[in-house]
C-alpha positions in Angstrom: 2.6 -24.7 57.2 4.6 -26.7 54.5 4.2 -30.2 54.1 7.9 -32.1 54.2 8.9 -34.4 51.7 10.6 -37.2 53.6 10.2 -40.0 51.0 13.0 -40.2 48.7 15.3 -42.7 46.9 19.0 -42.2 45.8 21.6 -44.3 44.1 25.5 -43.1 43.8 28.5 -43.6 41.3 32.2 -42.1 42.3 31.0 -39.3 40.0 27.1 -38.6 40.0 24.1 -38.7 42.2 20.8 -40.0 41.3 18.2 -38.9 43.4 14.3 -39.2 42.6 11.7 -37.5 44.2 7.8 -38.0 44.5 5.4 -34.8 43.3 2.7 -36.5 44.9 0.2 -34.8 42.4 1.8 -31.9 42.6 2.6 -29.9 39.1 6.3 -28.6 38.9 8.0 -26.5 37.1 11.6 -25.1 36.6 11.2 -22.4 39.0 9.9 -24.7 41.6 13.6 -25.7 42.3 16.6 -24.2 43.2 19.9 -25.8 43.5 23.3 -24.8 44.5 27.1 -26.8 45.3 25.8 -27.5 48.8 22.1 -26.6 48.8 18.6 -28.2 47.2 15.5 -27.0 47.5 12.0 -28.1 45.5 9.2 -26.3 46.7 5.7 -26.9 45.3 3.0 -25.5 47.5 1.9 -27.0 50.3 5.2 -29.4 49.6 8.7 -28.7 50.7 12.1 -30.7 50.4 15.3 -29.3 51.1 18.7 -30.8 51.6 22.5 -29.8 52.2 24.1 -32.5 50.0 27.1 -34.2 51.7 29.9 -32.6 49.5 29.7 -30.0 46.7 28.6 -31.0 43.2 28.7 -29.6 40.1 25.6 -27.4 40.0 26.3 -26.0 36.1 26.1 -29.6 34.5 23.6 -31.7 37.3 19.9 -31.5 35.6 16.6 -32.3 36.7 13.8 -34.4 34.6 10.3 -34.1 35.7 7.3 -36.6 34.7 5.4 -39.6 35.2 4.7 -38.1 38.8 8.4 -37.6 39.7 11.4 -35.6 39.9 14.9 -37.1 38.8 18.2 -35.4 39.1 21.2 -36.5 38.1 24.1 -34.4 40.6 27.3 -34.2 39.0 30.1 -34.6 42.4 32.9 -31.9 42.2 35.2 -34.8 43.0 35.0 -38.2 43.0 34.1 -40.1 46.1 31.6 -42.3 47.5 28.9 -40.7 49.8 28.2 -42.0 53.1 24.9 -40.3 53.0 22.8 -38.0 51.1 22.6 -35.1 53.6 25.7 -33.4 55.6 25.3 -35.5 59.1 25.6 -34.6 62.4 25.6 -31.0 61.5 23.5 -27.9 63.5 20.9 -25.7 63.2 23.9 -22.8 63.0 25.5 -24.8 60.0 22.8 -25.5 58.6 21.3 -22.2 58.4 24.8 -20.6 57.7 25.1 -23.5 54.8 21.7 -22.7 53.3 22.1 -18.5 53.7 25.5 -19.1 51.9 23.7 -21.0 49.1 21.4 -17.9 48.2 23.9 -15.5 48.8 26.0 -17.8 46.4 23.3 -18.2 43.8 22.5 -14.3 43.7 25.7 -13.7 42.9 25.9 -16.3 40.3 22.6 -14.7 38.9 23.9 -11.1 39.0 27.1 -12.4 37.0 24.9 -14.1 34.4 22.9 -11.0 33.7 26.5 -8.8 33.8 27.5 -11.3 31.3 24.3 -11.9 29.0 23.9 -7.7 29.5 28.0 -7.1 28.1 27.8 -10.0 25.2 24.4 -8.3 24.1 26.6 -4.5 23.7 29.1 -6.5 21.9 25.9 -8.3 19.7 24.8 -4.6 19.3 28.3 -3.0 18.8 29.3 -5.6 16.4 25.7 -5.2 14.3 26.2 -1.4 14.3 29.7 -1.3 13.0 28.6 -4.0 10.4 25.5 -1.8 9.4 27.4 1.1 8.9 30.2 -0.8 6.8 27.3 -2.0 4.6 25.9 1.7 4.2 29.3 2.9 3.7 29.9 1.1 0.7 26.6 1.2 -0.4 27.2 5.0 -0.3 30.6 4.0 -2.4 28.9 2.0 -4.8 25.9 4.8 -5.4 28.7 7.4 -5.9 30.5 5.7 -8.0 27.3 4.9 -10.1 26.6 8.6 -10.0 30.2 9.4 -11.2 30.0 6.7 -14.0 26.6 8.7 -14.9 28.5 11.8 -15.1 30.8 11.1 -16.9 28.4 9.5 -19.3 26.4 13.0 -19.7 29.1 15.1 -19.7 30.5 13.0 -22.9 27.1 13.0 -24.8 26.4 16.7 -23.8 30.4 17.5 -25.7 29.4 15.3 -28.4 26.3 17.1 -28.8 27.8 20.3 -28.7 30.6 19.5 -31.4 27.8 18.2 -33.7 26.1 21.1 -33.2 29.2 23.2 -33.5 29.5 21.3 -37.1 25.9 21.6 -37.9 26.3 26.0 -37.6 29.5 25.5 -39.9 28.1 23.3 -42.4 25.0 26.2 -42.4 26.8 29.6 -42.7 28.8 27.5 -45.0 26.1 26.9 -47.4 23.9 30.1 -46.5 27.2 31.7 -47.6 27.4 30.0 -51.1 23.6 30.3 -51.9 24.5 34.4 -51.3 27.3 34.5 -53.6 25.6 32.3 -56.1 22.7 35.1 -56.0 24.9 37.9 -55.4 26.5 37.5 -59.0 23.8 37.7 -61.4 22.7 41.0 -59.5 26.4 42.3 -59.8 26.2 41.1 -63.7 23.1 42.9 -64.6 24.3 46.0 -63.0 27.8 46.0 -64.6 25.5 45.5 -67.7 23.0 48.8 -67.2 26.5 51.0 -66.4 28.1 50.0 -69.9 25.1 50.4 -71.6 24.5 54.4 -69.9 28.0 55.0 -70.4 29.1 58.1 -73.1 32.0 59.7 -74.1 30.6 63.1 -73.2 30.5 65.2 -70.3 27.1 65.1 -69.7 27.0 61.3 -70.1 29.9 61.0 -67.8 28.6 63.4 -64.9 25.0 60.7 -65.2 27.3 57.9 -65.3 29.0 59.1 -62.1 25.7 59.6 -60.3 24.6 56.6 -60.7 27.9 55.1 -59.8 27.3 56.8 -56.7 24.2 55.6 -56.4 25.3 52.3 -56.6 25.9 51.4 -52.8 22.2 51.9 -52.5 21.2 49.9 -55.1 23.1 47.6 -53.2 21.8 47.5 -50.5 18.2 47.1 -51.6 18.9 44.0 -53.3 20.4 42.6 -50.0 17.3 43.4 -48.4 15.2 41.9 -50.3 17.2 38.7 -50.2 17.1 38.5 -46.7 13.3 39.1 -47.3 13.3 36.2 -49.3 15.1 33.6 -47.3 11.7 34.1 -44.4 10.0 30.7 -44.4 6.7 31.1 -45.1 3.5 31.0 -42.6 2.3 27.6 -41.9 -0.5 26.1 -43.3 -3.8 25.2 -41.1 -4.8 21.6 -41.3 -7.2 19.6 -39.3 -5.2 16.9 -37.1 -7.3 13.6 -36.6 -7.2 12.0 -33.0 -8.0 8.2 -32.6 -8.9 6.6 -29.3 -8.0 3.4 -28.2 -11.0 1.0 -28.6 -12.8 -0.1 -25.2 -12.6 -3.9 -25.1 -15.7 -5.7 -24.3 -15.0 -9.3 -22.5 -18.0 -10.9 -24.1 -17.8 -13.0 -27.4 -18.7 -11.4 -30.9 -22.0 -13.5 -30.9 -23.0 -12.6 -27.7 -21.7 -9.0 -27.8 -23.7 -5.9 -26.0 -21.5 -3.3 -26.9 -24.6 -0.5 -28.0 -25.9 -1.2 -24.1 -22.3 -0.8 -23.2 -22.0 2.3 -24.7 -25.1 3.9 -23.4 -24.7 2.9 -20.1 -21.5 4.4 -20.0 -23.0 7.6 -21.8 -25.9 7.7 -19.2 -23.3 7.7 -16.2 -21.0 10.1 -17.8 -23.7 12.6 -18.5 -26.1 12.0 -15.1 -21.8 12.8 -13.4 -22.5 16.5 -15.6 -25.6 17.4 -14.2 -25.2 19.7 -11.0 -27.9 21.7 -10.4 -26.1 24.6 -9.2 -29.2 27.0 -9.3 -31.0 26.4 -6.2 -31.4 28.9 -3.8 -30.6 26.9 -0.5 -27.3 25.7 -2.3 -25.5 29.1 -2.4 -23.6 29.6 1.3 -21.7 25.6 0.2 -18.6 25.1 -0.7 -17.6 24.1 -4.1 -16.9 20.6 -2.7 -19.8 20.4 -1.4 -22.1 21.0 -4.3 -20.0 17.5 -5.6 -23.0 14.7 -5.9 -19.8 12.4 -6.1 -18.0 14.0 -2.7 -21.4 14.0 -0.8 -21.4 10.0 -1.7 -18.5 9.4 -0.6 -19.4 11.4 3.0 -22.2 9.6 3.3 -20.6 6.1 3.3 -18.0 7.1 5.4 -21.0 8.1 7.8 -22.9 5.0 7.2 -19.9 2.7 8.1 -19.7 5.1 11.7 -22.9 4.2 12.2 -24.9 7.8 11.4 -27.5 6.5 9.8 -29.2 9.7 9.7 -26.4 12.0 8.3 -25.7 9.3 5.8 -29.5 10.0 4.6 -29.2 13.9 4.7 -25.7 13.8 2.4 -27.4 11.3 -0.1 -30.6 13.5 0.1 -28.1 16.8 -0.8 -26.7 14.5 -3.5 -29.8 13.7 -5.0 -30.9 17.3 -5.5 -28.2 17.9 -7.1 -28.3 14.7 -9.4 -31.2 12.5 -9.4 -29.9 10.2 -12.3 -27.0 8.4 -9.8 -28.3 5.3 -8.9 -25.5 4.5 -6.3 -27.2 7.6 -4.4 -30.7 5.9 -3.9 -29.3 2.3 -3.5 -27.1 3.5 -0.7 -30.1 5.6 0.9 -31.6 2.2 0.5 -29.8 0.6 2.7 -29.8 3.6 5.6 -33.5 3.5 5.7 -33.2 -0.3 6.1 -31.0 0.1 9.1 -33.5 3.0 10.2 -36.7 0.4 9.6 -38.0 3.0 7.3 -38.8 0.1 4.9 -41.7 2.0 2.5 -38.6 4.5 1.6 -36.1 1.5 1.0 -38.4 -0.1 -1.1 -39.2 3.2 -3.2 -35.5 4.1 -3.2 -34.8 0.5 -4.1 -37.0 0.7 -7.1 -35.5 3.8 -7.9 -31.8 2.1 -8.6 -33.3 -0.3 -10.4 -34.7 1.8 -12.8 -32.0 3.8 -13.5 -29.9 1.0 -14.0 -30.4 0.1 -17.4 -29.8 -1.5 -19.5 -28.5 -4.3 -18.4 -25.2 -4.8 -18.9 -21.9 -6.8 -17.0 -20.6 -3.4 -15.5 -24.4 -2.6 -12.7 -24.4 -6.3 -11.9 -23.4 -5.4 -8.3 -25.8 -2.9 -8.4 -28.8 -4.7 -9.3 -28.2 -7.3 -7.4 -27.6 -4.9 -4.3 -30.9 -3.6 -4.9 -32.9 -6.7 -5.3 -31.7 -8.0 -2.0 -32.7 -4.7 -0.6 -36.2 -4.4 -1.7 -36.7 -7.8 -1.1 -35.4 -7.5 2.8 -37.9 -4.9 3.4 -40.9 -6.2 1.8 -40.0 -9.4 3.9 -40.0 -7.1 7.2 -43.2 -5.5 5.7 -44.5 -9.0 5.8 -45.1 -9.1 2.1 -43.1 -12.4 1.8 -44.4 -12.8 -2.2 -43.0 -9.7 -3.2 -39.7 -10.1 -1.2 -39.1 -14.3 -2.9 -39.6 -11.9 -6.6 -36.5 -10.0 -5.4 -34.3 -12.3 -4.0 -35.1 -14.8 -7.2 -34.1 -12.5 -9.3 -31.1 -11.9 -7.5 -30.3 -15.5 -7.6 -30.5 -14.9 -11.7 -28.1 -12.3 -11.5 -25.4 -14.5 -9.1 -26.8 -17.9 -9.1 -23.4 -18.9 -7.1 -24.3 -16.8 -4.0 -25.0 -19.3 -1.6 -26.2 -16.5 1.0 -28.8 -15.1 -1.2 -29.6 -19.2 -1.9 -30.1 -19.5 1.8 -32.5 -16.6 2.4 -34.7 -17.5 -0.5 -35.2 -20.7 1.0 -35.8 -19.0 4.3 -38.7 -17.2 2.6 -40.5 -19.8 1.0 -40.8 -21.3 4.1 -42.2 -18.5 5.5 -44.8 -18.3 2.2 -45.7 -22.1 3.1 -46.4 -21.7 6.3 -48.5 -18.3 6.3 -50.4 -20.4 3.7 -50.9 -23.5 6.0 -52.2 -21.5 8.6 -54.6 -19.4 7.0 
């Protein structure tokens, strides 16, 4: 059963209401009220107040403020008067059940109208954005095809320029190829105008010779422009040697403090360790050429060891190993699988492993080494063999003495040392 709200107070001006109503310790909200020309209504379970308002007010511009344990409103009247009372008096339960039915029926329609409207401005919204949208990509699309003609244009006129210099360029060649022809054409004609005066005799013996080899001529002829032709061939190139220079690898560190020769070798370990694949073994033949990869079984086994397969991780890097056992990413990440597998004896062998292969020491296996001393130094802890394990993470500290996390677990440990010592 509701619980009615009879206490009220109200004040009145020719134009507005001003009506103020106790929560009680009630919490309102907006949807606790409901208000219409005739009708008001606050319900906030178990509380109920409901009125039908003397004359019709202005249900669009009245408001309602609620706080400090109250509801105000503020009713603008439709016209002005002055009320003899806040409620319609003297009415019945007929009229005031038609007057509140009326209300909703009012209200719903109101409602419906609101959402007809808000639903028809937000097709114009979406009309109006699509017909702006597609005059933006319109003349975008004018603007790119115009820059495509422009380009056009442009390569049509260099590729005619080109083509006229080129054009002039065959000219200016047959031109000269023509004159360097004629210039060695004459001596030839010369020489053998020179040969016919000198076999020439007034007899008819003579004569017959001389006409032979005036016939022969045109062969002659000929020869000498083949071996012209012969002659213009350029000739074979020569073989040279063509020196190739590198760009330099730039070290970060000064001159004075410069490792470059550890550098080098380090690099020149990895790079040759990356060639080895030891292709040869039996066991190795039905896998795919992927799969004899050192690097591409690394890379698997991460992918398992972030899933969570532990195991697989450790058979990949065990494959990878075979095939390359001078990778010391492979051991330091099998490392960290036996850790999460509590096989801490092979973490710290495999541990040890990394940290042999990485050297020297240089900027570039920092990570690495520093990987692996936390490593070996978390499972000699678990082992209990808290001396060993401080070594590691000390020399971690050298490595990164910013790491605050590393600082932290050292500090853990020599704890640990002091009191194993106290109580023994």
């Amino acid at each position: 059963m509701p619980v009615w709200l009879r206490e009220h107070s109200w004040r009145q001006t020719l134009t507005a209401v001003y009506l103020s109503l106790p929560l009680r310790g009630a919490r309102a909200t907006p949807a606790n009220i409901f208000c219409s020309e005739r009708y008001l209504k606050v319900s906030i379970p178990p509380f109920l107040f409901e009125a039908i308002l003397h004359a019709p007010i202005d249900d669009t511009n009245s408001t309602a403020k609620i706080g400090n344990g109250n509801i105000f409103f503020t009713l603008y009247k439709k016209e002005p008067a002055m009320w003899d009372s806040l409620t319609l008096a003297n009415a019945g339960k007929e009229k005031l059940q038609y007057l509140r039915e009326n209300a909703v029926l009012k209200a719903q329609e109101k409602a419906k109208e609101e959402t007809e409207a808000k639903k028809i401005t937000k097709q114009e919204h979406k009309k109006y954005a699509l017909e702006a949208t597609m005059k933006l990509e319109e003349a975008e699309r004018k603007r790119i095809e115009e820059l495509k003609e422009k380009e056009r244009q442009k390569v049509t006129e260099e590729l005619e320029f080109w083509k006229n210099q080129q054009k002039d360029a065959d000219k200016y060649k047959s031109i000269q190829k023509k004159g360097e022809l004629h210039q060695e054409i004459e001596p030839l004609k010369e020489r053998k105008n020179e040969k016919m005066n000198k076999t020439r005799i007034p007899n008819e013996g003579t004569s017959k010779i001389g006409l032979k080899s005036t016939k022969g001529c045109h062969g002659s002829c000929n020869i000498f422009s083949q071996n012209l032709k012969e002659e213009q061939l350029p000739a074979p190139r020569t073989a040279a040697t063509i020196k190739v220079n590198f760009t330099p690898r730039v070290f970060p560190t000064a001159l004075r403090e410069s490792r470059v020769a550890e550098e080098e070798e380090w690099l020149h370990k990895q790079a040759e360790a990356r060639r080895r694949i030891n292709s040869d073994l039996s066991e190795l033949e039905d896998l795919k050429e992927e799969e004899k990869n050192p690097d591409w079984l690394k890379d698997k086994g991460n992918k398992m060891f972030a899933m969570g397969n532990y195991l697989g991780a450790v058979n990949a890097y065990n494959l990878a190993v075979r095939l390359n056992d001078k990778l010391p990413l492979l051991y330091l990440n099998r490392a960290a699988c036996h850790l999460k597998l509590r096989n801490l004896h092979k973490a710290v062998e495999d541990s040890s492993k990394a940290l042999e292969l990485l050297t020297p020491h240089v900027p570039d296996n920092e990570n690495a080494r520093l990987k692996a001393h936390v490593r070996r130094g978390t499972a000699f802890c678990q082992l209990e063999l808290y001396t060993e394990g401080l070594q590691d993470y000390e020399a971690a500290l050298k490595i990164d003495p910013k790491n605050k996390n590393i600082e932290k677990d050292a500090e853990k440990i020599r704890h640990l040392i002091q009191e194993t010592m106290q109580s023994s």
